[in-house]
N, C-alpha and C positions, 0 to 999 in steps of 0.2 A: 675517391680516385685511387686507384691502386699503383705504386708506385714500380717501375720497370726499369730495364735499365737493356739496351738493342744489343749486349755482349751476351745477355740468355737467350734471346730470342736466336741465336744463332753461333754458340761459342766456337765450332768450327773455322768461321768467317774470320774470328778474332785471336783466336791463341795459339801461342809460337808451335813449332814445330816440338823445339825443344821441350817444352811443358807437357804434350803429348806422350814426349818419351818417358816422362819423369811421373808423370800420373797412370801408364799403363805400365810401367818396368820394361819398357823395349830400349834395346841399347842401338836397334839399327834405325839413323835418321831417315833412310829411305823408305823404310816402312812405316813410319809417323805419320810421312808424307802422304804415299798412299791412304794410309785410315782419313785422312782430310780427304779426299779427294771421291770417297766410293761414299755411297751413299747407307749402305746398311753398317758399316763399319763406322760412318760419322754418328751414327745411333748408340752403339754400343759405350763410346766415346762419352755420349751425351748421358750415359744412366750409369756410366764413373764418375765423372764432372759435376753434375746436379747437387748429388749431395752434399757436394764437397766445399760448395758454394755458402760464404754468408749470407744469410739473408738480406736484403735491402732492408734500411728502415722503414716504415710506411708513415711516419708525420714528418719526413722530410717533406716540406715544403715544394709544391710541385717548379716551383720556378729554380730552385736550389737543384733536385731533382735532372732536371732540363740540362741545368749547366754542370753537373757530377757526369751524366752521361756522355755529353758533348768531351768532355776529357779525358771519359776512359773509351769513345770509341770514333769521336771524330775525327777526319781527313785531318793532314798534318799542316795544310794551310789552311784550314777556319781555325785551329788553335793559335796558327801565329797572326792570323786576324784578331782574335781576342786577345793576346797577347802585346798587341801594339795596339790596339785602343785600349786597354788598362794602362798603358805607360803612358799614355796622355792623359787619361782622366788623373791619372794619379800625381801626376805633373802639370796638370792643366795652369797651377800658375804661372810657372817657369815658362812655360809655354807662350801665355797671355804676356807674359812680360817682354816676349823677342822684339824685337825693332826692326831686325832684319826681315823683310820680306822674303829673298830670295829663300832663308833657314824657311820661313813658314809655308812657303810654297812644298818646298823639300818633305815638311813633316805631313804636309795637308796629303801627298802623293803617296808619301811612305805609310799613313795610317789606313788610304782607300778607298776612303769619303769625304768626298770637298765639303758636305755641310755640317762635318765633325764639327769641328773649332764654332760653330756658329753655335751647333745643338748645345756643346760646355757650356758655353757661355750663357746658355737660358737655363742653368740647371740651379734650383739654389740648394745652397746645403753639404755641398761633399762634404764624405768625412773623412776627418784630420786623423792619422796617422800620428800615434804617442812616442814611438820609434825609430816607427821604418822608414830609409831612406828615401828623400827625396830631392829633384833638384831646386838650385835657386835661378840656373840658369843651365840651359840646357843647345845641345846642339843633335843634328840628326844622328849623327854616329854614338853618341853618348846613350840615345834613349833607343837605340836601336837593342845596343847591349842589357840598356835599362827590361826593355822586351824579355828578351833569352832570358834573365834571372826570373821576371815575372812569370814566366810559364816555367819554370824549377817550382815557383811556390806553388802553382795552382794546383800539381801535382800532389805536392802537399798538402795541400787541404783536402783531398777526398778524405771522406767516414772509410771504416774500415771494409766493407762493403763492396765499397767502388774501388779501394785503392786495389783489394785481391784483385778484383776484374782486370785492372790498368795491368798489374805486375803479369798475370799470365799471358800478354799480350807482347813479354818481351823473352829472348833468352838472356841468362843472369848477366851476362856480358854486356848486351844490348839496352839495358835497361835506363833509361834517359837519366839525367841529375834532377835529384828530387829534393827541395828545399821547405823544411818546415818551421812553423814558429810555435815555442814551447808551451805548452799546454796551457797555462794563465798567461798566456800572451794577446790582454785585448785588440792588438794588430789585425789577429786571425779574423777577429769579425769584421773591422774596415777592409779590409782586403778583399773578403767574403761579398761586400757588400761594392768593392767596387767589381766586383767579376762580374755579380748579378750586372749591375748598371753597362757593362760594358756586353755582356751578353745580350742584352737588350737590343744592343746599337749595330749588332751582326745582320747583315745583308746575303740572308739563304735565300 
């Protein structure tokens, strides 16, 4: 299986205006814009860019793959979809622990899918995090914010690869908060491993 990633298939669709100008030496933003817009000019574009590009790995993992792509070019609500169901899987205790009904209604709405909390609960195994925070008790506004840091990190985890792709996708200003864990930081792979699981659990 050849590994791809829909930011080549179409770099136009995805990179900032600003990048344009910074990759052809054009200082007028209007004309950046046009070159996006015409078609022989999005070509020209396309055989400055190409090369310029790292390659994707090809033994990433086609499931890893799936969700590297999904980060550096999906809709900015399926990322905060996966980003609130990682803040429950990864809190699923605190979660399991609430009493309050009304909180569990709240998070059951707030995640997307009423048979979330059910599906946790048949999962055996998650893995424990040696570090990275989590709660012991949680409420909807806590894990909301819990969300926003989580999608800081996911960001952080792209290979070098995908993160170029991400970053041409913003201008330097524009550029979201990006939260990484330090290179022997075995966190990275629970984290990793709960994106997958939550990836999983996205209703496209």
């Amino acid at each position: 299986m050849i590994i791809s990633c829909d930011f080549d298939a179409a770099p136009s669709s995805h990179i900032a205006v600003s990048q344009v100008q910074n990759l052809l030496n054009i200082r007028s933003r209007r004309i950046a814009a046009q070159i996006l817009s015409n078609d022989f000019l999005r070509a020209v574009l396309h055989d400055r860019l190409y090369p310029q590009l790292e390659p994707l790995p090809q033994d990433t993992p086609p499931a890893s793959a799936a969700l590297f792509n999904l980060i550096v070019t999906g809709p900015d609500a399926l990322l905060e979809d996966l980003s609130r169901k990682m803040a429950l899987l990864i809190n699923h205790q605190a979660v399991f622990g609430t009493t309050d009904g009304a909180i569990l209604e709240q998070i059951i709405d707030w995640c997307g899918r009423k048979d979330l909390i059910d599906i946790v609960r048949r999962q055996d195994g998650l893995p424990v995090f040696q570090g990275f925070g989590v709660f012991t008790s949680v409420t909807l506004e806590a894990l909301d914010l819990y969300a926003q840091k989580v999608r800081q990190y996911l960001f952080g985890i792209l290979p070098c690869a995908y993160a170029q792709r991400f970053r041409l996708r913003f201008a330097a200003e524009d550029l979201p908060p990006i939260a990484t864990f330090a290179p022997d930081d075995p966190d990275s792979t629970t984290f990793l491993e709960y994106a997958l699981s939550a990836h999983s659990l996205l209703e496209r």
